[in-house]
N, C-alpha and C positions, 0 to 999 in steps of 0.2 A: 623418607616417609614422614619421617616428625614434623618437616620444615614445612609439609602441604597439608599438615594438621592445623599445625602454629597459624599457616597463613589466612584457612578458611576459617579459623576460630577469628582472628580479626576480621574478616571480611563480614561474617556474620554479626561481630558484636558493632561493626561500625553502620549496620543497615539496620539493627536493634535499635541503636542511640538515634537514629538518623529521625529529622524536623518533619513530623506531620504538617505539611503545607496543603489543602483544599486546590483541588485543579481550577486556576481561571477560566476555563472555556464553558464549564456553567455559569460563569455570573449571572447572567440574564435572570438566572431561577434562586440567586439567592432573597429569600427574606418575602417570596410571591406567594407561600403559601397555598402551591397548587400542586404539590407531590411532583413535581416533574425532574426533583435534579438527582442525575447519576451516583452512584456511587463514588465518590471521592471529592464531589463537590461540594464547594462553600454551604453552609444553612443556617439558620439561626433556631429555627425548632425543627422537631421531627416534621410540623406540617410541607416543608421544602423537599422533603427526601420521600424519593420515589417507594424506598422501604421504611417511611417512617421512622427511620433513627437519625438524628442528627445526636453525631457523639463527641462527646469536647474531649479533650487535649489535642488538638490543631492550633497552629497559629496564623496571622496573617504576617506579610512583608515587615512590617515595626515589632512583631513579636506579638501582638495581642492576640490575649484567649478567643478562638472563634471555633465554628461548629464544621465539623464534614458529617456527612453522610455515609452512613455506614451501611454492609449487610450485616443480617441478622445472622451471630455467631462470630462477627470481623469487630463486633462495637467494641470490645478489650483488647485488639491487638496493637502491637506498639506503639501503647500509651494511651491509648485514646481512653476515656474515664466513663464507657457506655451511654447509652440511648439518652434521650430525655434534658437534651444539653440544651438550653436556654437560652442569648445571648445577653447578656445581660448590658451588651453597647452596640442592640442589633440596628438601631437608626444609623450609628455612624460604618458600621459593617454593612449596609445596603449600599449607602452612599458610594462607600471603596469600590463595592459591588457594579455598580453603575458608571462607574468612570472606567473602569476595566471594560466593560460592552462600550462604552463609547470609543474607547484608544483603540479595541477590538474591530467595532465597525458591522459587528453582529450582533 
């Protein structure tokens, strides 16, 4: 009984620690400004996210600060630093943006 405490105490704290990475299959809606991207998708302000929250502590592939898209009451969860996330290198974060749809092909 302790060992399958032990174990889901790691399981848990390893999915706590775990890299907010933004799903690629919205790029297309990163940085358009037209509320259309998913929940977990890339954004650079809240105008990209279909609930209005783009929340930073995301990263991208090199590590850089980028935005996901959050629901409203999800913007504080593992890690992410609420609503209102900025990008503040959102030209070079579109770009990524857009080579991800092109390698895509959608």
């Amino acid at each position: 009984m302790v060992r399958l405490n032990i174990a889901a105490f790691l399981v848990f704290a390893a999915l706590g620690f775990a890299q907010l990475i933004p799903n690629d299959a919205g790029a297309r809606d990163v940085g358009n400004g037209q509320g259309a991207q998913f929940t977990t998708g890339g954004c650079v302000s809240d105008a990209d996210c279909a609930e209005g929250c783009c929340a930073g502590g995301a990263q991208d592939a090199a590590g850089n600060a980028v935005g996901i898209c959050s629901g409203i009451g999800a913007e504080f969860q593992n890690g992410k630093t609420g609503c209102g996330f900025v990008d503040p290198n959102a030209q070079q974060t579109i770009a990524n943006a857009q080579a991800i749809v092109e390698e895509q092909g959608f």
